[in-house]
PQR file of N, CA, C, O and H, with PARSE charges and radii, in Angstrom:
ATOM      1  N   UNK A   1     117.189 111.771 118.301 -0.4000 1.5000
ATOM      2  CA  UNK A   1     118.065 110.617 118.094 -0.0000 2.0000
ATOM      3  C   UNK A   1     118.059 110.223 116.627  0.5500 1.7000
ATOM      4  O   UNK A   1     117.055 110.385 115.933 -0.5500 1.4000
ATOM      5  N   UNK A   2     119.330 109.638 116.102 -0.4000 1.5000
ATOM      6  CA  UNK A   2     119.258 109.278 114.695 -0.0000 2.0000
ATOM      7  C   UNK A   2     119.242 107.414 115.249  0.5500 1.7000
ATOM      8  O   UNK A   2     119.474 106.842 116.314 -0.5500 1.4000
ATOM      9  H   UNK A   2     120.145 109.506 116.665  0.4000 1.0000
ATOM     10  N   UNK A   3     118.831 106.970 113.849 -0.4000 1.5000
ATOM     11  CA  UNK A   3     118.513 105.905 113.855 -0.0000 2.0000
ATOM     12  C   UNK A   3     119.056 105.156 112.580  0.5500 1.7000
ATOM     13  O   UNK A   3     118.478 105.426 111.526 -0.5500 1.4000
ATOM     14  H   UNK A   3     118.642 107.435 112.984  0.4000 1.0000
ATOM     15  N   UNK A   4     119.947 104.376 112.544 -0.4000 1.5000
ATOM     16  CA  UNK A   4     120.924 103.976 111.065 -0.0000 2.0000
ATOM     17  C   UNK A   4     120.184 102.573 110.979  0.5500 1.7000
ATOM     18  O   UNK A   4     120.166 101.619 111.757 -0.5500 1.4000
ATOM     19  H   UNK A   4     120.417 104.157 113.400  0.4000 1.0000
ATOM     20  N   UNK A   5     119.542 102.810 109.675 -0.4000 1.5000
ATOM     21  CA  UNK A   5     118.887 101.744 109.073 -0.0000 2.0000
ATOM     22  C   UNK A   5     119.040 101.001 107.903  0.5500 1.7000
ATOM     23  O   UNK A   5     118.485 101.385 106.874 -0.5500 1.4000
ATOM     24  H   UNK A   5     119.556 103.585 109.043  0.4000 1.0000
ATOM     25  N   UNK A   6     119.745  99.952 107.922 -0.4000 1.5000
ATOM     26  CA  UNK A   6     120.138  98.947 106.309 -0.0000 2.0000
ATOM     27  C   UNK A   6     118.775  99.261 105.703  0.5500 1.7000
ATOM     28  O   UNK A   6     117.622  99.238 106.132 -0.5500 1.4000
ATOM     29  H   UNK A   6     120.196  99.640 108.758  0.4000 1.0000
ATOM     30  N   UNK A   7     119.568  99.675 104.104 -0.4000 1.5000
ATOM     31  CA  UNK A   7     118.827 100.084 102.843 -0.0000 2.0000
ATOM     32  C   UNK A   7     117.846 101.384 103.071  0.5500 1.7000
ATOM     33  O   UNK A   7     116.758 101.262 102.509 -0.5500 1.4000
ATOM     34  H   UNK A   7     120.505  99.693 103.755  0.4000 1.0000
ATOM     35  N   UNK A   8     117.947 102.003 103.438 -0.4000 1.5000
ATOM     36  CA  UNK A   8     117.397 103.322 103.554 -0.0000 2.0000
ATOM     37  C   UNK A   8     117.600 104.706 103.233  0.5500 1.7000
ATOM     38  O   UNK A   8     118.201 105.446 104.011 -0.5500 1.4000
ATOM     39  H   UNK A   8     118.831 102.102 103.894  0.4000 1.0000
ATOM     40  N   UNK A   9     117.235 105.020 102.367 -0.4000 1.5000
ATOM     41  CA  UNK A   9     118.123 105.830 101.599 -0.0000 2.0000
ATOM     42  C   UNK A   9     117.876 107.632 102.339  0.5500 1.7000
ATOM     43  O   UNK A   9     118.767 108.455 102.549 -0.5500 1.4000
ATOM     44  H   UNK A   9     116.746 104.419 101.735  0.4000 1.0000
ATOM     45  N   UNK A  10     116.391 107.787 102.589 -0.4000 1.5000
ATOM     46  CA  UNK A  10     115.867 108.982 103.172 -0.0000 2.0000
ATOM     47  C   UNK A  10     115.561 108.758 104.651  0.5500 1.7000
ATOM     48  O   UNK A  10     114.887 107.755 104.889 -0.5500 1.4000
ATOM     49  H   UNK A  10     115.667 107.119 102.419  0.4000 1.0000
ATOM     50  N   UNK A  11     115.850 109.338 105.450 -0.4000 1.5000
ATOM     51  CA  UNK A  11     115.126 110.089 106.735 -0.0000 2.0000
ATOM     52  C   UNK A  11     114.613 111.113 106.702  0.5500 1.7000
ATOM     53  O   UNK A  11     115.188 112.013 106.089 -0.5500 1.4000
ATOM     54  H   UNK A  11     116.397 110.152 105.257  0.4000 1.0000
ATOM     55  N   UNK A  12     113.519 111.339 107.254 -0.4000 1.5000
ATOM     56  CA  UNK A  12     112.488 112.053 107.735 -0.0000 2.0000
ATOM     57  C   UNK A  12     112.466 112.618 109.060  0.5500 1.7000
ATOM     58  O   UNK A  12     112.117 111.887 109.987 -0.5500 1.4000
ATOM     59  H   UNK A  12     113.052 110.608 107.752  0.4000 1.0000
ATOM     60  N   UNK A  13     112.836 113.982 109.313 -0.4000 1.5000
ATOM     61  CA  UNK A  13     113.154 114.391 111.299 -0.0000 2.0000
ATOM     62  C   UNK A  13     112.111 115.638 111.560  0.5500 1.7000
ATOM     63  O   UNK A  13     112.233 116.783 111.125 -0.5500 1.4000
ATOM     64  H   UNK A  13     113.120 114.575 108.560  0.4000 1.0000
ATOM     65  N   UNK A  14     110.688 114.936 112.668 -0.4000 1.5000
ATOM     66  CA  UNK A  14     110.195 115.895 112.244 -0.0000 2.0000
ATOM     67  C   UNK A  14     110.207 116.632 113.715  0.5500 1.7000
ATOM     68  O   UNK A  14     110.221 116.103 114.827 -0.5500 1.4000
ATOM     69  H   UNK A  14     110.589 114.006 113.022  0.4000 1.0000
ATOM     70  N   UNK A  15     110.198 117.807 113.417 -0.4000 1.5000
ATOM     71  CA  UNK A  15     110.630 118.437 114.955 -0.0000 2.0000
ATOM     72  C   UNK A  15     109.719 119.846 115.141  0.5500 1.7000
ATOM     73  O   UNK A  15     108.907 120.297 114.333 -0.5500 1.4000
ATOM     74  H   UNK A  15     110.186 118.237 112.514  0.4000 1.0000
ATOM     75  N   UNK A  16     110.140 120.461 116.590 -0.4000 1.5000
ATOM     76  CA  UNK A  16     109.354 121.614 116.743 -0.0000 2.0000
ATOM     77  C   UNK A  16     110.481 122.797 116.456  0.5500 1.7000
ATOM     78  O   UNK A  16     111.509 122.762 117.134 -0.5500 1.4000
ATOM     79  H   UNK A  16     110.799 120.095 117.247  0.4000 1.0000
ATOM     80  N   UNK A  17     110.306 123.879 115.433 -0.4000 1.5000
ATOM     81  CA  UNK A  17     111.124 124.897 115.954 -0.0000 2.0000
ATOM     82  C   UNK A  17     110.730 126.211 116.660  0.5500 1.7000
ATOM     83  O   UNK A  17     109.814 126.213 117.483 -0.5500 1.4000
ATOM     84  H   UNK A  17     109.471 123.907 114.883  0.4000 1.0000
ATOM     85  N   UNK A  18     111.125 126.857 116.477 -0.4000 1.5000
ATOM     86  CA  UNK A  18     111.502 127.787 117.834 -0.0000 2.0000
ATOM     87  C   UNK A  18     109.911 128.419 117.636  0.5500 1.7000
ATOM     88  O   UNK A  18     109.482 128.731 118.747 -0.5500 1.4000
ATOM     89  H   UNK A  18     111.869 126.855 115.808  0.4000 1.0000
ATOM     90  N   UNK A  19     109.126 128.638 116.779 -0.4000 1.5000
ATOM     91  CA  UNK A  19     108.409 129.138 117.598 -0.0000 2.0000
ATOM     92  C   UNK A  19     106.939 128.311 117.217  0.5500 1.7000
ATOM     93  O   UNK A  19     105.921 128.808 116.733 -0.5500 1.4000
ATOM     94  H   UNK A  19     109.474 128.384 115.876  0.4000 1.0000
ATOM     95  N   UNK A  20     107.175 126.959 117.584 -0.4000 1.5000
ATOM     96  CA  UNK A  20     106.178 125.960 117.969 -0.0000 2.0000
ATOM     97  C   UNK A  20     105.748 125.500 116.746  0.5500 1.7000
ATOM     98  O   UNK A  20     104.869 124.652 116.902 -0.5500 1.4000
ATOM     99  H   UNK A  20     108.001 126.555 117.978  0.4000 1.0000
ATOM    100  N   UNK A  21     106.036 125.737 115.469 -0.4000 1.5000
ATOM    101  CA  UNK A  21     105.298 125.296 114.338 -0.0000 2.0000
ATOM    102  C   UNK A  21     106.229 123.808 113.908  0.5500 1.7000
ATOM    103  O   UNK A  21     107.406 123.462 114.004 -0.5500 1.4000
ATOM    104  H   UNK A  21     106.750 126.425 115.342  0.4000 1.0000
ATOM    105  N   UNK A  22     105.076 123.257 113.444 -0.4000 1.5000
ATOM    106  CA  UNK A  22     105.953 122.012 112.624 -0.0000 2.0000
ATOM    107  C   UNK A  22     106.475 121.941 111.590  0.5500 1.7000
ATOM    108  O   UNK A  22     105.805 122.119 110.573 -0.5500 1.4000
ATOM    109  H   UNK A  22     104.120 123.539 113.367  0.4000 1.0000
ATOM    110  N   UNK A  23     108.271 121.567 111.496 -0.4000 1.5000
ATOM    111  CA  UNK A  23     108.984 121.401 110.280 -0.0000 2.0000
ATOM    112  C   UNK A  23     109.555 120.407 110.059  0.5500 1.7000
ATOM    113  O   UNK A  23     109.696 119.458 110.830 -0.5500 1.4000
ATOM    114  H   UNK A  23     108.816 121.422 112.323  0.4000 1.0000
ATOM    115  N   UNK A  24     109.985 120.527 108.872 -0.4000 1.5000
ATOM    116  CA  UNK A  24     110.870 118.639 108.687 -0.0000 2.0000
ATOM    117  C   UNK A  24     111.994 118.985 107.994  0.5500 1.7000
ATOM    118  O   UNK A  24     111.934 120.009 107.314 -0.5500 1.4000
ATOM    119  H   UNK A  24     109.871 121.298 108.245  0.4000 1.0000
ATOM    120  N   UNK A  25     113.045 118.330 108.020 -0.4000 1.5000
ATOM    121  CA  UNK A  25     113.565 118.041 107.728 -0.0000 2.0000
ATOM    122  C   UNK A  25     114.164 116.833 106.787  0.5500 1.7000
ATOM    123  O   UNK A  25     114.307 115.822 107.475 -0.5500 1.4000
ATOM    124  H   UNK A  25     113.093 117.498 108.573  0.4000 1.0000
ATOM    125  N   UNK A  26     114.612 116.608 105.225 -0.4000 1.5000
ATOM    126  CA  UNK A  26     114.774 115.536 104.658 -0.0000 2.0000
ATOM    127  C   UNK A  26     115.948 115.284 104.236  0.5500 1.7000
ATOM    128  O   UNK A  26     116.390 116.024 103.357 -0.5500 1.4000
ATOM    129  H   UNK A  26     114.496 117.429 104.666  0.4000 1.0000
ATOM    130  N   UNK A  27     116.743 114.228 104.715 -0.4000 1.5000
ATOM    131  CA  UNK A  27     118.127 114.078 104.397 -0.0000 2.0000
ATOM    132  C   UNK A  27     118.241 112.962 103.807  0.5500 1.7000
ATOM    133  O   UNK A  27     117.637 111.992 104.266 -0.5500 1.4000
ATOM    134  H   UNK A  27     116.384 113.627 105.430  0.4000 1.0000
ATOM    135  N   UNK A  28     118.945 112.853 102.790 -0.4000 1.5000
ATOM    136  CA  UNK A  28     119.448 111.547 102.218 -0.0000 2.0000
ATOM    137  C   UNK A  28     121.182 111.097 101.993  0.5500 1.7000
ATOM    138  O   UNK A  28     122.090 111.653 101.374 -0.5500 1.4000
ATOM    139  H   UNK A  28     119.436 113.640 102.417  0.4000 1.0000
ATOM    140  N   UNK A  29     121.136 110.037 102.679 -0.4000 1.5000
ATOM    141  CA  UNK A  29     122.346 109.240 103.203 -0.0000 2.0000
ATOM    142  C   UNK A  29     123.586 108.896 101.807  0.5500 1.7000
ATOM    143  O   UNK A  29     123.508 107.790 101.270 -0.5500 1.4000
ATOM    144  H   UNK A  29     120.399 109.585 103.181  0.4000 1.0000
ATOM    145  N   UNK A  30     124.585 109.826 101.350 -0.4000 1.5000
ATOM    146  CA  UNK A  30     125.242 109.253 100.305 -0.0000 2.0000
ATOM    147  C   UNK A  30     126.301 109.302 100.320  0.5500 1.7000
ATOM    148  O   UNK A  30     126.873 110.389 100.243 -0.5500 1.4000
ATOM    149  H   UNK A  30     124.648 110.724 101.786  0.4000 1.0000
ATOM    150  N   UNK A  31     127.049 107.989 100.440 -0.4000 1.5000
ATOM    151  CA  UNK A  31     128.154 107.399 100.677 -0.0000 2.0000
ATOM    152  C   UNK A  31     129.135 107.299 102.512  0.5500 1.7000
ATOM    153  O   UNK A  31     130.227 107.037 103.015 -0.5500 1.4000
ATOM    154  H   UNK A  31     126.584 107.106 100.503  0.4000 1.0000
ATOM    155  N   UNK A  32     127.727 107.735 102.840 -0.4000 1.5000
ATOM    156  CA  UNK A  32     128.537 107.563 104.617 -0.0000 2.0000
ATOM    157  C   UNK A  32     128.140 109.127 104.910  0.5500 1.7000
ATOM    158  O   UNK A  32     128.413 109.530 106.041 -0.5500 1.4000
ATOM    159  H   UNK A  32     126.840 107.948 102.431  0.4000 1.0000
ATOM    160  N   UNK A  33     127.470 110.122 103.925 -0.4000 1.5000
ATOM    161  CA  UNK A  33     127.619 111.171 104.320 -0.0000 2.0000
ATOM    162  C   UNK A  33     126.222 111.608 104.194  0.5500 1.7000
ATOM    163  O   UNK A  33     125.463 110.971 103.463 -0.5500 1.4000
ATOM    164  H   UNK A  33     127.249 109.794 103.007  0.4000 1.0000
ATOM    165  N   UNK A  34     125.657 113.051 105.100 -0.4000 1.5000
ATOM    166  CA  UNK A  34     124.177 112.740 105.462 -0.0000 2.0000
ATOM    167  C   UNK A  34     123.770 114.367 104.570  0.5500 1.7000
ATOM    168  O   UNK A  34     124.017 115.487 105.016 -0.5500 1.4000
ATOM    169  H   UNK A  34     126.273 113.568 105.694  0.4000 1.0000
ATOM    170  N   UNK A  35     123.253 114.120 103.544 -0.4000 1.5000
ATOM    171  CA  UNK A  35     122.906 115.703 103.006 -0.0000 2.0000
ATOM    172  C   UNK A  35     121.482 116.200 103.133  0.5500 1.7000
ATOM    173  O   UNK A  35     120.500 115.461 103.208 -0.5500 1.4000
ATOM    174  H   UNK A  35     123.052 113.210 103.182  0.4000 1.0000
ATOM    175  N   UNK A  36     121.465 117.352 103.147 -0.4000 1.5000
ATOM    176  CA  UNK A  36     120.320 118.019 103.526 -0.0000 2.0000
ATOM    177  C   UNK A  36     119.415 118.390 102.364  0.5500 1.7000
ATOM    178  O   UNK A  36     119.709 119.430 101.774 -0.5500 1.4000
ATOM    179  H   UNK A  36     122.262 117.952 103.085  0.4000 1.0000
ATOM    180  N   UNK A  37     118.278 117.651 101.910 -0.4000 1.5000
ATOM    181  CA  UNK A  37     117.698 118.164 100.727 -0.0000 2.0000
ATOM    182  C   UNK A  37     116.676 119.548 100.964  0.5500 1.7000
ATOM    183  O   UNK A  37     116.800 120.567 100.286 -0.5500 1.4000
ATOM    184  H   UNK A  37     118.039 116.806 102.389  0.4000 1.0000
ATOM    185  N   UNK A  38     115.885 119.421 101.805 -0.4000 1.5000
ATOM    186  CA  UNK A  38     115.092 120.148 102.230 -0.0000 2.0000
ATOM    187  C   UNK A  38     114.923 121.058 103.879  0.5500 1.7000
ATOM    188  O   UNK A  38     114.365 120.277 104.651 -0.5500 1.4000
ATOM    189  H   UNK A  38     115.784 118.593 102.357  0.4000 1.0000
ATOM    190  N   UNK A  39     115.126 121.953 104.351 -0.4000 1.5000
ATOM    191  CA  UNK A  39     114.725 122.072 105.696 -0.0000 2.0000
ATOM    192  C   UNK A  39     113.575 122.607 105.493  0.5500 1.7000
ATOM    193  O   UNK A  39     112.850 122.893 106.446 -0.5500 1.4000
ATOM    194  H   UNK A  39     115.578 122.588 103.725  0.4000 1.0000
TER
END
């Protein structure tokens, strides 16, 4: 689930992929639009 938060510039999504290890994901929110800095 995303979660839209006044003044927040980064999210943090941290998830399992496919073969069980932990990754993240870091997106930052600019101008209505959600870019992907890091997978």
């Amino acid at each position: 689930s995303v979660a839209v938060v006044n003044n927040v510039d980064y999210v943090v999504n941290l998830h399992q992929d496919s073969i069980a290890k932990k990754s993240s994901t870091i997106t930052k929110i600019v101008d209505g639009n959600v870019i992907v800095i890091r997978e």
